[in-house]
Gaussian input, Z-matrix of N, CA and C with variables (Angstrom, degrees):
# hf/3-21g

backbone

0 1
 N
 C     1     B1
 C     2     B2     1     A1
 N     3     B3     2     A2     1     D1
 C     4     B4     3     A3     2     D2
 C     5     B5     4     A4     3     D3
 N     6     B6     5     A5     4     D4
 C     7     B7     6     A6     5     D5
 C     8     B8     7     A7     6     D6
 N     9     B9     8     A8     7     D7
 C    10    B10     9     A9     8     D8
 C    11    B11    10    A10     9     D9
 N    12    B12    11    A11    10    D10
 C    13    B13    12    A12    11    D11
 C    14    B14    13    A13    12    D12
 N    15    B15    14    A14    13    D13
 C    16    B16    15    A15    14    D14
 C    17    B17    16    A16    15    D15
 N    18    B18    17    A17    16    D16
 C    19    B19    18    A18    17    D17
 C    20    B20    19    A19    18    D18
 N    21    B21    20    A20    19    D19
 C    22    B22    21    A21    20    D20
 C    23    B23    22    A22    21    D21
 N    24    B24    23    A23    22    D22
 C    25    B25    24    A24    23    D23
 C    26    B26    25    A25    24    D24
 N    27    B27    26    A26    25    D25
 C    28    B28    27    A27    26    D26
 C    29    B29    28    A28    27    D27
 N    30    B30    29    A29    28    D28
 C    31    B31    30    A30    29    D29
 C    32    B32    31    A31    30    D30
 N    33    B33    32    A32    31    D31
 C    34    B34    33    A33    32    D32
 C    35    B35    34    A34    33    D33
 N    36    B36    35    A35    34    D34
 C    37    B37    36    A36    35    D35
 C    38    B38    37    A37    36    D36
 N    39    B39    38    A38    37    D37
 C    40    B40    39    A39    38    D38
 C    41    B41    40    A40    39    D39
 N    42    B42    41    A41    40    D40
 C    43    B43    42    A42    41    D41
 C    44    B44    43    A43    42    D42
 N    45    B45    44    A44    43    D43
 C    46    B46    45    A45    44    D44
 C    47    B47    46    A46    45    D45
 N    48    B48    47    A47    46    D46
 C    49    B49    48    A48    47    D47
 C    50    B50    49    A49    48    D48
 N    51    B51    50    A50    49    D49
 C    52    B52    51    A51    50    D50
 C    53    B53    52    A52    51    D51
 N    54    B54    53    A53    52    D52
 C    55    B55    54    A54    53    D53
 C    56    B56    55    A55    54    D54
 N    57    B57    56    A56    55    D55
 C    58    B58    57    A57    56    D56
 C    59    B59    58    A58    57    D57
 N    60    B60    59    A59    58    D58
 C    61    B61    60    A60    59    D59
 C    62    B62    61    A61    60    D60
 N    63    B63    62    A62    61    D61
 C    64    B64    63    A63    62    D62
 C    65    B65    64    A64    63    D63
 N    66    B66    65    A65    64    D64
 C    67    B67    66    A66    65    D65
 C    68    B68    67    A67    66    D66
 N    69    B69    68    A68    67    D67
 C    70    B70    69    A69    68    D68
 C    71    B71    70    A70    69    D69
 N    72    B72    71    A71    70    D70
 C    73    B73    72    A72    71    D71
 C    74    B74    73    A73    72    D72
 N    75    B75    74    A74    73    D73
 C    76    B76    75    A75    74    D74
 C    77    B77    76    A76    75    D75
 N    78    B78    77    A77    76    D76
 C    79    B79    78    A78    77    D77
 C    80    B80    79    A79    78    D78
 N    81    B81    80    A80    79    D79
 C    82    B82    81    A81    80    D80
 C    83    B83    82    A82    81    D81
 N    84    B84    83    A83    82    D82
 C    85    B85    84    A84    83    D83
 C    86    B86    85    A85    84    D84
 N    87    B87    86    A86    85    D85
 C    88    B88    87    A87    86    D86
 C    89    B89    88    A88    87    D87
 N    90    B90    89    A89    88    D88
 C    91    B91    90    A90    89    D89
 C    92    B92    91    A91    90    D90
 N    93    B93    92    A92    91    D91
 C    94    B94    93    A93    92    D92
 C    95    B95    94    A94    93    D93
 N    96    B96    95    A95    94    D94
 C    97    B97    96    A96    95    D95
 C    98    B98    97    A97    96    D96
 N    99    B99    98    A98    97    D97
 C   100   B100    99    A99    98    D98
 C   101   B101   100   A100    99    D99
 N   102   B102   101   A101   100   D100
 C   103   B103   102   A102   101   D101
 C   104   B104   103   A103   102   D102
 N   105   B105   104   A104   103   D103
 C   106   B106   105   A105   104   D104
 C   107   B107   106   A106   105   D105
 N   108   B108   107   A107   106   D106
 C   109   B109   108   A108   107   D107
 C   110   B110   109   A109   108   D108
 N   111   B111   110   A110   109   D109
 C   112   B112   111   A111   110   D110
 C   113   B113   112   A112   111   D111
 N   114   B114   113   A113   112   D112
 C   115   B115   114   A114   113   D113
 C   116   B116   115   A115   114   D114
 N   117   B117   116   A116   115   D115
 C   118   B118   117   A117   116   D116
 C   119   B119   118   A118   117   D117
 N   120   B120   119   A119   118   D118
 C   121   B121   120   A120   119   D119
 C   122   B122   121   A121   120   D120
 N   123   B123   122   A122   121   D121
 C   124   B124   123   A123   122   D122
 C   125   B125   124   A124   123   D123
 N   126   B126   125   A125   124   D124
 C   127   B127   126   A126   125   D125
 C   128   B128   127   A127   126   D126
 N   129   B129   128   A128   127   D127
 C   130   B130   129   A129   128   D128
 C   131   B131   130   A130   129   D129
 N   132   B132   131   A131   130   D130
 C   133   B133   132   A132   131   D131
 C   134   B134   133   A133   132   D132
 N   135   B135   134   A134   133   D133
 C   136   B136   135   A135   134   D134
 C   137   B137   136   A136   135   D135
 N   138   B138   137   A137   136   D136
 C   139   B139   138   A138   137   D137
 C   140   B140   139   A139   138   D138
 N   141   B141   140   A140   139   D139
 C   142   B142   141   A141   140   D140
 C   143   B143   142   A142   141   D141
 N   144   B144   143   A143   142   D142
 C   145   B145   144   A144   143   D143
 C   146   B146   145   A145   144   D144
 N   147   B147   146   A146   145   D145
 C   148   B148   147   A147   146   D146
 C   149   B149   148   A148   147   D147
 N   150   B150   149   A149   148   D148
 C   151   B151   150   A150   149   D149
 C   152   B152   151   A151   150   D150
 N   153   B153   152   A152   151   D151
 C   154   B154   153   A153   152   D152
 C   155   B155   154   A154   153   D153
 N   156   B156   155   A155   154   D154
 C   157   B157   156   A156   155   D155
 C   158   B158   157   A157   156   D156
 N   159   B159   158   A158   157   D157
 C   160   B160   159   A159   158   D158
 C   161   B161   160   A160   159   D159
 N   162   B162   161   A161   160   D160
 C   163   B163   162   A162   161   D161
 C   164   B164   163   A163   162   D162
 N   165   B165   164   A164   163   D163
 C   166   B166   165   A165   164   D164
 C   167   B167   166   A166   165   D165
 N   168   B168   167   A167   166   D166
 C   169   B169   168   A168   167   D167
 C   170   B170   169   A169   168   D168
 N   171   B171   170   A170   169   D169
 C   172   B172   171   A171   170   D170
 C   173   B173   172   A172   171   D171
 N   174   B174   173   A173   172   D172
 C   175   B175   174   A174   173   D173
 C   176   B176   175   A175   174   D174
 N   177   B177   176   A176   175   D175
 C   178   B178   177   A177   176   D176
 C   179   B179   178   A178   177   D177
 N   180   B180   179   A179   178   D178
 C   181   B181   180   A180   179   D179
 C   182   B182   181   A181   180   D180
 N   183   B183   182   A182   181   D181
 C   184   B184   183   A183   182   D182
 C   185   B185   184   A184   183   D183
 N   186   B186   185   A185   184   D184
 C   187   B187   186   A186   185   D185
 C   188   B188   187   A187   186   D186
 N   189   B189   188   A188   187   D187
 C   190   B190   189   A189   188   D188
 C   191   B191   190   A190   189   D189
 N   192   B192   191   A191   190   D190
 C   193   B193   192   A192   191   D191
 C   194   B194   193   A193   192   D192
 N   195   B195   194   A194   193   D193
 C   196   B196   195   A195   194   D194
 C   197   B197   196   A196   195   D195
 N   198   B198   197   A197   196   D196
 C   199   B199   198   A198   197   D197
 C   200   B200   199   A199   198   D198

   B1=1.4399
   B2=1.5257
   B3=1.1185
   B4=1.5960
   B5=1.5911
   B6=1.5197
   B7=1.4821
   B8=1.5336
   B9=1.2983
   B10=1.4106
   B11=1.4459
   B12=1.2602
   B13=1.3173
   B14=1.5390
   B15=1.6466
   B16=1.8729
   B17=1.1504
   B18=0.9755
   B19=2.1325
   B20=1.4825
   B21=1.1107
   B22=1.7952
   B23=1.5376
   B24=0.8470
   B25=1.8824
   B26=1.2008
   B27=1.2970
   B28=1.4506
   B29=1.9107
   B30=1.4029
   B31=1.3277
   B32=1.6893
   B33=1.6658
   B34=1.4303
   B35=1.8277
   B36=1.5175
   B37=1.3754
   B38=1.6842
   B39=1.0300
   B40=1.6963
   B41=0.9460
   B42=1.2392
   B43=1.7149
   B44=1.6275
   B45=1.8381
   B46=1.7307
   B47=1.5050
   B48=1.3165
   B49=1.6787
   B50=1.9315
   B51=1.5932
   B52=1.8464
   B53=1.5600
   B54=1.1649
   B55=1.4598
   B56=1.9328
   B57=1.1294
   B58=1.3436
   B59=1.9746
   B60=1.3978
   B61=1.9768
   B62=1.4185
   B63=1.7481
   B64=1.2657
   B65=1.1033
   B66=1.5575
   B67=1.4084
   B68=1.3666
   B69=1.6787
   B70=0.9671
   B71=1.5200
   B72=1.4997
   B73=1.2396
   B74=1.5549
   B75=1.2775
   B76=1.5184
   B77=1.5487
   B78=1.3613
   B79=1.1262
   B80=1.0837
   B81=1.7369
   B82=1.5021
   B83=1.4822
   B84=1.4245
   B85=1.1714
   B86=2.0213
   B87=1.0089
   B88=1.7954
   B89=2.1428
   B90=1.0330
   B91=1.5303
   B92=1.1262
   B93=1.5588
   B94=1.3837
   B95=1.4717
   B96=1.1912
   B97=1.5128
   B98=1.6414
   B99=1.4781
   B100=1.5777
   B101=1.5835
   B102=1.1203
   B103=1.6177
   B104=1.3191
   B105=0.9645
   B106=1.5528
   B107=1.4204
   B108=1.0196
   B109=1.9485
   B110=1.8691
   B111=1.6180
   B112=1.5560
   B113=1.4959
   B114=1.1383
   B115=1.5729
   B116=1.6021
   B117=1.3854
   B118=1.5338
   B119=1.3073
   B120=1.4206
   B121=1.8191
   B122=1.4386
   B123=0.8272
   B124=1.7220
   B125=1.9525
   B126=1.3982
   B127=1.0565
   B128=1.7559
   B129=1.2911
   B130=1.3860
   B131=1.8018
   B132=1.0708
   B133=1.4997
   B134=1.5659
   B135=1.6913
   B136=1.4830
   B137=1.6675
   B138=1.7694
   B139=1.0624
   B140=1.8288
   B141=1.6470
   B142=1.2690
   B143=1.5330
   B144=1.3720
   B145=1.8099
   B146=1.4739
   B147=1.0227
   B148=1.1651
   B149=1.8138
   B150=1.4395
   B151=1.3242
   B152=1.5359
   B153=2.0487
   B154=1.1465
   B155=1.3031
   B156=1.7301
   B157=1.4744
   B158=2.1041
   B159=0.9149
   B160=1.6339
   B161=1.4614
   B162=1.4039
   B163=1.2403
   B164=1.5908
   B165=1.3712
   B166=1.4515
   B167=1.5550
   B168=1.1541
   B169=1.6388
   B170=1.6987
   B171=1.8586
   B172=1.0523
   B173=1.3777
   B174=1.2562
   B175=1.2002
   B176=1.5107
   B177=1.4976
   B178=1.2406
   B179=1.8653
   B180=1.1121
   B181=1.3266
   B182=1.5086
   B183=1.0245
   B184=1.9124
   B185=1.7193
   B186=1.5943
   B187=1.7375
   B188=1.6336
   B189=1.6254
   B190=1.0467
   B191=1.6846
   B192=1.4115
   B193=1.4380
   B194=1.5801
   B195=0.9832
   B196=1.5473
   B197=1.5001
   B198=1.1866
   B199=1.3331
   B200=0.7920
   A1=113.85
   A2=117.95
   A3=123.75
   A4=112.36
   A5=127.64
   A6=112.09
   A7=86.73
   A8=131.21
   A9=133.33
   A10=115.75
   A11=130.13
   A12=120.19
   A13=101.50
   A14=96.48
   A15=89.85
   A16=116.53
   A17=116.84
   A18=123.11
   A19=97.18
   A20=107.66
   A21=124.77
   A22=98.36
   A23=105.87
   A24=130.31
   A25=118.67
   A26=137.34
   A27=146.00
   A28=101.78
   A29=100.48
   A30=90.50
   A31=123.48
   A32=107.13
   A33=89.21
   A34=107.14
   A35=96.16
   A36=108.96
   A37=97.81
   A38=132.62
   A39=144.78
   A40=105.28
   A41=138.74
   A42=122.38
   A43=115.74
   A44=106.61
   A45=93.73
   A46=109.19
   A47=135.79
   A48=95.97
   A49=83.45
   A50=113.01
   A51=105.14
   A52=122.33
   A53=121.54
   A54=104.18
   A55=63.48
   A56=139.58
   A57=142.24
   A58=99.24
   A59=109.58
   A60=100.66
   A61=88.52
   A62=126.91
   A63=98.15
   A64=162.46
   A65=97.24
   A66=129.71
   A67=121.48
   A68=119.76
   A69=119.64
   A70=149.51
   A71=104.25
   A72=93.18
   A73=141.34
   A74=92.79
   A75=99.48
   A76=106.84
   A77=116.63
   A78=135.99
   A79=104.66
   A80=114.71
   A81=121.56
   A82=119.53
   A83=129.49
   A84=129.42
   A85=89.71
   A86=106.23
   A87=123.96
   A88=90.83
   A89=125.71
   A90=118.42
   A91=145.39
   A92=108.57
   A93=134.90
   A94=99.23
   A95=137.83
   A96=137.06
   A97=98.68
   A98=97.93
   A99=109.59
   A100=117.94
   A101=116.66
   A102=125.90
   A103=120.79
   A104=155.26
   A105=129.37
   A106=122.44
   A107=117.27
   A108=139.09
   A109=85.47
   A110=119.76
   A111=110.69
   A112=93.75
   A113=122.71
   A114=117.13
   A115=138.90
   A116=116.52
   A117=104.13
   A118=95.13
   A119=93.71
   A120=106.61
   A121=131.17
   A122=124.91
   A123=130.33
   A124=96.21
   A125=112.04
   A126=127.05
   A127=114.46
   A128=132.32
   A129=115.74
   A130=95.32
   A131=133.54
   A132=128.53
   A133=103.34
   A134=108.26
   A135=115.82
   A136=92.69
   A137=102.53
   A138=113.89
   A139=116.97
   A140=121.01
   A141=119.29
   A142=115.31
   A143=91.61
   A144=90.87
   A145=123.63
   A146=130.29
   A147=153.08
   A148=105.44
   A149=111.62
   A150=126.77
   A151=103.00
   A152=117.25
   A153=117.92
   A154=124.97
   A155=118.00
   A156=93.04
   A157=72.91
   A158=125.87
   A159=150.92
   A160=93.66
   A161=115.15
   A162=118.26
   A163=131.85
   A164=160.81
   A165=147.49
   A166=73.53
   A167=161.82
   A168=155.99
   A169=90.32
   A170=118.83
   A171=108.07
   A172=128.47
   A173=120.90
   A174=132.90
   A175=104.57
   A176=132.71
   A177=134.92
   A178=105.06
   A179=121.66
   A180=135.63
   A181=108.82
   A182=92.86
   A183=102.11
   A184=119.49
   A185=88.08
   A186=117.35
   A187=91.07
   A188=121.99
   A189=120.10
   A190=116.88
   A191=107.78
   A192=115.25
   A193=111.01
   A194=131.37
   A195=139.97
   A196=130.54
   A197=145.60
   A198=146.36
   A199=152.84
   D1=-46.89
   D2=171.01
   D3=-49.53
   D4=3.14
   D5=173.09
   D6=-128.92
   D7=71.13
   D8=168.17
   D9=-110.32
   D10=113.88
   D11=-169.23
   D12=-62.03
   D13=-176.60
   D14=-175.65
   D15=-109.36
   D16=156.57
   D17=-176.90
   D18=-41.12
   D19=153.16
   D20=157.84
   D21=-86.52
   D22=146.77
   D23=170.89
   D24=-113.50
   D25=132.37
   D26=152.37
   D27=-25.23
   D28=-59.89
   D29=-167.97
   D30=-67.12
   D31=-13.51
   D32=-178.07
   D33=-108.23
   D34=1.05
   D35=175.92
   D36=-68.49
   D37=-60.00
   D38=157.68
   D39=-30.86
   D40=-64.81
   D41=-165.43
   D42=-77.01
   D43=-33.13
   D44=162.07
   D45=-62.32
   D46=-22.59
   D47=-149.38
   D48=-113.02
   D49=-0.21
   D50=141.87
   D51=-54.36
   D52=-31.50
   D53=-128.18
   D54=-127.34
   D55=-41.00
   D56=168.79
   D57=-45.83
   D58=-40.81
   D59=-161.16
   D60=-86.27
   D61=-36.39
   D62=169.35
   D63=-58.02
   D64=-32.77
   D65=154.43
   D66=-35.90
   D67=-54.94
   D68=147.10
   D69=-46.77
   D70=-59.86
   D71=164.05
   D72=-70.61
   D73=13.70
   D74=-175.02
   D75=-102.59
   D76=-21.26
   D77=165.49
   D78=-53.43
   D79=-79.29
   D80=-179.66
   D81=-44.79
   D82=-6.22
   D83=-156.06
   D84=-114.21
   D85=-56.83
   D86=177.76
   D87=-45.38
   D88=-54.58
   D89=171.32
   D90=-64.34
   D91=-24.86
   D92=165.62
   D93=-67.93
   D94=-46.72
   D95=-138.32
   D96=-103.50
   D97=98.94
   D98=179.19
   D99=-96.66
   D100=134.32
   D101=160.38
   D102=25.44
   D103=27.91
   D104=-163.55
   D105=-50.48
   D106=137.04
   D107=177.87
   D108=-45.83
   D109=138.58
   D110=157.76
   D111=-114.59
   D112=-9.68
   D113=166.72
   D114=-63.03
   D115=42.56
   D116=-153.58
   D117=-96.32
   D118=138.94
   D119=175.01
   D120=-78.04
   D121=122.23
   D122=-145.75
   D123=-81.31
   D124=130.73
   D125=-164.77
   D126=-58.81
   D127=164.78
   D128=-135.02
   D129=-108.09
   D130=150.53
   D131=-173.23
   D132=-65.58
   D133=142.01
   D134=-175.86
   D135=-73.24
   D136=153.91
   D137=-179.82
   D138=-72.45
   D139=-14.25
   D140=-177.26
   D141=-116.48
   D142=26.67
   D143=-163.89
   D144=101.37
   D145=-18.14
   D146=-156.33
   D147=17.94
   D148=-133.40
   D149=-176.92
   D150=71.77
   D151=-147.19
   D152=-170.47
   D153=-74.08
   D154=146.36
   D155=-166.99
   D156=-128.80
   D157=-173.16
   D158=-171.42
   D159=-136.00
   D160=82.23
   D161=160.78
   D162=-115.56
   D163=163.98
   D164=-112.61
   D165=-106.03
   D166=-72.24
   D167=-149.68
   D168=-48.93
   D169=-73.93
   D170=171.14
   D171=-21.29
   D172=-75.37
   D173=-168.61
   D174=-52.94
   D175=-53.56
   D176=-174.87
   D177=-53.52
   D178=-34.92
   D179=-178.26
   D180=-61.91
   D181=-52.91
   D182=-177.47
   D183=-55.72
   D184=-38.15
   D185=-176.06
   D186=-55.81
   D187=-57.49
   D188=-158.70
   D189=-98.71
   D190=12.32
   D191=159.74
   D192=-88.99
   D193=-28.36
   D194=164.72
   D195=-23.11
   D196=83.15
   D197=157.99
   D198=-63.12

């Protein structure tokens, strides 16, 4: 009897197949995750000045912030 391996448990049966899905998904996650560009070119100046303009969506918005 003294060379009997030991019971399996719920609880350590649970923590391999935790620490087993993380493993994985962290894997799966490390392969998905490609390169990103750090070069992005900054968008080009509006031809009238741009910024705020008072246009009919605006205006309809305002109508319906009103109390």
């Amino acid at each position: 009897m003294p060379n009997q391996p030991p019971k399996a448990s719920r609880r350590g049966f649970f923590l391999t197949a935790s620490v087993a899905g993380a493993a994985v998904a962290s894997v799966g996650w490390l392969k998905t995750q490609a390169p990103t560009a750090l070069a992005v070119l900054p968008k080009p100046m509006p031809l009238k000045g741009g910024g705020y303009s008072l246009s009919d969506h605006v205006k309809q918005y305002y109508q319906t912030t009103r109390v």
